[in-house]
N, C-alpha and C positions, 0 to 999 in steps of 0.2 A: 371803172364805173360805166355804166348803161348810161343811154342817155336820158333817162329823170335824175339822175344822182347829180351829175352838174347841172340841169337846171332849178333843181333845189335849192342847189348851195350860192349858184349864180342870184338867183330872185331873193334868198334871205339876206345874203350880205349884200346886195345892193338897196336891199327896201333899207337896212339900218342904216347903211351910210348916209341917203336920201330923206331921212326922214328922222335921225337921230344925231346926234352930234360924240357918238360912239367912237373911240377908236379904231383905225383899219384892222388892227389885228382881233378886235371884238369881232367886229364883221365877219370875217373870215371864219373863225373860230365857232360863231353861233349859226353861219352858213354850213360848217363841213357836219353837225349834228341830224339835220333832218337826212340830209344825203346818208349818212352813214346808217342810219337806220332807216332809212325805206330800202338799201341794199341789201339789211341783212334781212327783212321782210321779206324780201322779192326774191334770194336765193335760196330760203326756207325748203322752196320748191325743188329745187335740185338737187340739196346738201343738206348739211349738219354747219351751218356757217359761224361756228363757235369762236375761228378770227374775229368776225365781223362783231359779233354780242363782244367782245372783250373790250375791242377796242370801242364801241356805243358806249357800252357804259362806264370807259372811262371819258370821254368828252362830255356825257354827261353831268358826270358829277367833279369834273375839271375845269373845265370851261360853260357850261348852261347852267348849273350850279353856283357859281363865281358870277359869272354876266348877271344874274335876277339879283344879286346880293349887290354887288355894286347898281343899280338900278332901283334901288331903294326898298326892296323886300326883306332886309336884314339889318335891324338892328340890335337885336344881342349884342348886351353888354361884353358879351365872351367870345361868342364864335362868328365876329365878322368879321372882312378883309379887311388886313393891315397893312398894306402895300396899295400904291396907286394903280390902277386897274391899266393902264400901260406899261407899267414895270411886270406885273403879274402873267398879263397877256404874252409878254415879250417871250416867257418862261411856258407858258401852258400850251400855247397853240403849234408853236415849232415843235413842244414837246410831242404832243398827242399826235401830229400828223409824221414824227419821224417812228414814233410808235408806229401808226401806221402801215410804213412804210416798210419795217421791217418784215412784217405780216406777208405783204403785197411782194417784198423780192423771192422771200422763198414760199412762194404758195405754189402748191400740189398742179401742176398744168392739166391732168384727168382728174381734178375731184370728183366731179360730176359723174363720171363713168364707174371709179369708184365705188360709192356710195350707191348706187344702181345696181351693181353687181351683188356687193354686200349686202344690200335689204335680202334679195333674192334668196341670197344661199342661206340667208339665217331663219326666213321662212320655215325651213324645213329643219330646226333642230329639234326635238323632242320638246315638251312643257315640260317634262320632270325637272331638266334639269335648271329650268327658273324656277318652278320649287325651290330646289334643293339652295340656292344662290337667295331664296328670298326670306327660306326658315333660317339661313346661317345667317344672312344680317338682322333680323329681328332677332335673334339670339345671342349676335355681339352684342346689339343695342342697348339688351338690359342685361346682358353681361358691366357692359362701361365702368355702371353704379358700383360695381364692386371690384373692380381690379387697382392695380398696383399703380400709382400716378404715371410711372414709367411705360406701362403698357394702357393708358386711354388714348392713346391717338392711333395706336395700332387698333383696338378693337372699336373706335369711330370709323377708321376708314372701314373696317371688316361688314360695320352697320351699313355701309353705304352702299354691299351688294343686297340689300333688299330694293332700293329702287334700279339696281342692272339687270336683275332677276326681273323685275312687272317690264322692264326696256323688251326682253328676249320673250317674255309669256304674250306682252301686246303686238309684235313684230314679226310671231308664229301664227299657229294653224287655231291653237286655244278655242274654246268660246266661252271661258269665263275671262278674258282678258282684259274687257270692260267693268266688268264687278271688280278682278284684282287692283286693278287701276283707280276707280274707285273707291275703293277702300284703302288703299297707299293712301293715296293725296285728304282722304278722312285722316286717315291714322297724323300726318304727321302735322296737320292741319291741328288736334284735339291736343298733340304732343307740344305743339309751339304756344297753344293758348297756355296750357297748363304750366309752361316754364316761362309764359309771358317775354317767349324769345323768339322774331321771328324770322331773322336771316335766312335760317334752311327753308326754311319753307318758301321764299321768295326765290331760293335759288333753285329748289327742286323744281317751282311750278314753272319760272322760266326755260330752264334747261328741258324736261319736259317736252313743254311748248313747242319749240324746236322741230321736235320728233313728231309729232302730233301735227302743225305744219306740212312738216313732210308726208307723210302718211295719207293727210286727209287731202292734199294738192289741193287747198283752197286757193280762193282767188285773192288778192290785194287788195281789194276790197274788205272781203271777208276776213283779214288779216287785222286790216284797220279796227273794226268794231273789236275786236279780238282784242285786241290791243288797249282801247279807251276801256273795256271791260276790267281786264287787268287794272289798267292804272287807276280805275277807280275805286278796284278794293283796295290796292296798295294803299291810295289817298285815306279812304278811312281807316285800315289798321294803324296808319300811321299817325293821323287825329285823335287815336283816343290813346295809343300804346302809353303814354306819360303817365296820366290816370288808372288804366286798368294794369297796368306793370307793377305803380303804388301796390294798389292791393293783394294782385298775387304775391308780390315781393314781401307781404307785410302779413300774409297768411289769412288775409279777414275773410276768404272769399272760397275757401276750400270744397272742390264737387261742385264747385256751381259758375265755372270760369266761362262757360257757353252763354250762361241766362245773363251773366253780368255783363261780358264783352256784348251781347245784344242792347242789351239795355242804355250802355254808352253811345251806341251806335245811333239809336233811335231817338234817344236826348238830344243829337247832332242834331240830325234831321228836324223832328219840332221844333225846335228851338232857332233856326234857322242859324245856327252856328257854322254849320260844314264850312263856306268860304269866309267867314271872320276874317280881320288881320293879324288877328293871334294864330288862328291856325295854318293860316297860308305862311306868315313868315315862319313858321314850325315846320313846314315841308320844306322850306329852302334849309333850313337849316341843317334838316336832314341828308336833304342833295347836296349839298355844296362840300367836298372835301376840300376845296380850294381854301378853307378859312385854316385850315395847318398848313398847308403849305405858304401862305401868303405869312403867319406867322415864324416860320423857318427862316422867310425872305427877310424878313426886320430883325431878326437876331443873328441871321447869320449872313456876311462874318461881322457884321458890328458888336456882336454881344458874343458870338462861339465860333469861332475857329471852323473851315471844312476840315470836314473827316479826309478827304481826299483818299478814299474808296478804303477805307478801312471798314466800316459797317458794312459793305458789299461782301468783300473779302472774309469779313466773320460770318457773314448769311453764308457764301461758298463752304465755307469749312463745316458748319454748325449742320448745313441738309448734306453733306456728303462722306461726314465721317462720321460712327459712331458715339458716345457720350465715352464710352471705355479708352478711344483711340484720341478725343478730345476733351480732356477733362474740364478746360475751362469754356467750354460748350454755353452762348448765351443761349436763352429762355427766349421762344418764342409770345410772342403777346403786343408787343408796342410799346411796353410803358418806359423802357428804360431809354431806348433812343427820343421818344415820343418828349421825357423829360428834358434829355440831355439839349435838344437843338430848338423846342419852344420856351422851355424855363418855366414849365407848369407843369405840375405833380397831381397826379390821378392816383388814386386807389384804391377804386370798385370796379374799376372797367380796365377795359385797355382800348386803348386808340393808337393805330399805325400812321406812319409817315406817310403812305404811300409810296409807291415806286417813284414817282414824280417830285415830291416831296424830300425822299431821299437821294436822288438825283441831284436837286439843287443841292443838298446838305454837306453834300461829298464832293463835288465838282463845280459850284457854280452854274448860271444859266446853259451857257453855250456847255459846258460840261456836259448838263443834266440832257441836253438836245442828242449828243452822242450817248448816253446811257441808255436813254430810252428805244435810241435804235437797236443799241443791239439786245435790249432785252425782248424788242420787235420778233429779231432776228431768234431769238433761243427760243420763243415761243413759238413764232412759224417755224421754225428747224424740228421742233419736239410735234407739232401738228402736223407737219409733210411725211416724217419720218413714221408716224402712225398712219398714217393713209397708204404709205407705201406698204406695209405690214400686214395690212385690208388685204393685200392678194393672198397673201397663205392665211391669215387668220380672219374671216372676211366677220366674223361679228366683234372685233376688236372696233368698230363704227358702234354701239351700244354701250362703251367704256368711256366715251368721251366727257360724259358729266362728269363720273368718279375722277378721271385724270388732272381735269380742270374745275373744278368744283370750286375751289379758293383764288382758280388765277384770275376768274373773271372779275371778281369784288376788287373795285379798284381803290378802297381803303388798307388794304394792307401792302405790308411794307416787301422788303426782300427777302427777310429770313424767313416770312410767315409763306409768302409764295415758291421760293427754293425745298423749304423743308416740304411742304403741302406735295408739291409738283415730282420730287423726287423719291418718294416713299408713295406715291399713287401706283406710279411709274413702274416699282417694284413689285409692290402687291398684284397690279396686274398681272404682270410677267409671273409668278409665284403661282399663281390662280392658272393661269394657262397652262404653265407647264406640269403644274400638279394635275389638273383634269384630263390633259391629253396622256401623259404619261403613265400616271398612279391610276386615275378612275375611270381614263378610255376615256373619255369623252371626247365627241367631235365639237369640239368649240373653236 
């Protein structure tokens, strides 16, 4: 850390201990948040610091997510914490900083230089061949709708080179690379209203961002408003999504998802509802993944037994073998572990343990503290080992969204992040090797 990262963390956790009757490890915990993200702000500038975003947004919705719920902004009858915020603490904070940690032992010593080199050379690789990367993923895209259940995840990830294709068209010589750009973040923007789903879209426009950071070498300043901007469309898509999700869900609103989702919007606003207590406990709701894990904490092991790395070990097998080589192959989603270790049954959604969550479920606290490391360690091991790969393939820095696309979301669990992470991983490499070898391309 630079020296604002620990006076951050130093001034936050000391104002709560000082002025709150918080736990130390609260303190701490909602101290290492702002540090960790004004770091990954501040290296915007020099990098792709997609360590850093992994690890923010899980303290966020671990720890600052959990703190404003125990602090009186959640009472949902369902998804509050069920553990005393010192037992939870005990489990979250060690957690997320040995996360951390793992990151920090094996990080890349020249990222910096790296990532300098790589813009450079990729400058000059032709537009065609973002084209060609941007018509093949809009043509997975709506390919999806009609293949075989066994092949949607191969041709989602296939979708995902339409935003690597605008990464390489805005990173060139182009001068439509503003319009393309443009029109992406339209397109999937029109697509998430229209399915009333907006995860991708949150994760495209942050990952994105990143790039666009880098690029434009704004200041800290200008990062900040950047930032409050963001969160404050976040804040209202996610005030009305309950409401406008109803109706597209319910078909009443078909062609006309733009005029409606406006019209929610601007209801908020007159009506001076935007910061209600309904709606504000509805955004913690949404931030807080601690409220499963804090349920994991009460039934297990008083009510379920640890797995003692059996779920881990089926995540291992399930993203590294085949379905033909593993027949009893589990089903990616959440819902089956998600029942097994809360004792609540979903059947429209799926909701994951988390990493953290799953941790505790297998291992217990101090367990879940070495889990978390070394899943630290496998993602900075998989981050360094692509950076070192930057010297001969130097726009494999433009792949880094598609690779990590899923690790960042700290709601899913290990089969969803192993599978996601390890089939990225492939297709890359598949793409590379098929361009440089089959279609010539200097990629």
């Amino acid at each position: 850390m630079k020296r604002v990262e620990p006076i951050l963390f130093v001034v936050t956790a000391v104002l709560l201990l000082v002025l709150t009757d918080r736990p130390l490890l609260s303190a701490i915990g909602v101290g290492f948040v702002p540090a960790i993200l004004y770091s990954f702000f501040d290296e915007c500038r020099t990098r792709i610091p997609i360590d850093k975003l992994i690890v923010a947004m899980a303290a966020v919705q671990w720890i600052l997510g959990p703190f404003l719920a125990y602090s009186g902004y959640n009472d949902h009858y369902k998804y509050h914490m069920y553990v005393e915020e010192s037992q939870y603490m005990l489990l979250a904070v060690p957690g997320v900083l040995a996360f951390w940690a793992g990151f920090w032992l094996l990080r890349h010593r020249n990222s910096d230089g790296v990532f300098r080199v790589s813009f450079q050379w990729v400058r000059e690789i032709p537009p065609r061949y973002a084209y060609y990367l941007i018509i093949t993923g809009v043509a997975a895209s709506f390919l999806s709708s009609y293949v075989p259940g066994g092949l949607k995840f191969f041709f989602y990830l296939l979708g995902l080179l339409q935003y690597i294709g605008v990464l390489y068209l805005f990173f060139g010589h182009s001068k439509n690379k503003y319009l393309v750009l443009g029109m992406s973040v339209l397109a999937i923007t029109l697509s998430s209203l229209k399915a009333a789903m907006f995860h991708d879209l949150f994760l495209w426009v942050v990952l994105l961002s990143m790039y666009l950071m880098y690029y434009f070498q704004i200041t800290i300043r200008q990062k900040l408003v950047y930032f409050l901007a963001g969160a404050s469309v976040i804040f209202l898509i996610l005030v009305v999504k309950a409401d406008y999700r109803q109706k597209i869900w319910a078909g009443a609103i078909t062609g006309q998802e733009v005029s409606y989702f406006s019209t929610l919007v601007k209801t908020q606003i007159s009506e001076n509802k935007l910061f209600s207590k309904q709606n504000i406990e509805g955004i913690v709701v949404r931030l807080n993944q601690g409220w499963i894990i804090s349920r994991i904490m009460e039934q297990v092991p008083a009510n379920v037994r640890h797995a003692d790395g059996e779920t881990v070990w089926e995540a291992a097998k399930a993203s590294l073998l085949p379905r033909f080589l593993n027949p009893g192959k589990v089903e990616a989603g959440g819902r089956e572990n998600y029942t097994r270790f809360t004792l609540y049954v979903i059947h429209e959604t799926s909701m994951g343990l988390s990493l953290l969550g799953e941790g505790y479920a297998n291992f217990g606290i101090y367990g879940a503290w070495v889990f978390m490391l070394c899943v630290g360690l496998l993602f900075g091991y998989v981050f360094r080992k692509l950076l070192s790969l930057c010297t001969q393939y130097p726009s494999l820095v433009l792949w880094i969204p598609l690779i990590f696309m899923q690790v960042v979301k700290a709601e899913t669990e290990t089969l969803v992040v192993l599978n996601y992470l390890v089939k990225a991983i492939i297709l890359t490499l598949v793409v590379f090797y098929g361009a440089r070898n089959f279609l010539r391309w200097d990629i």
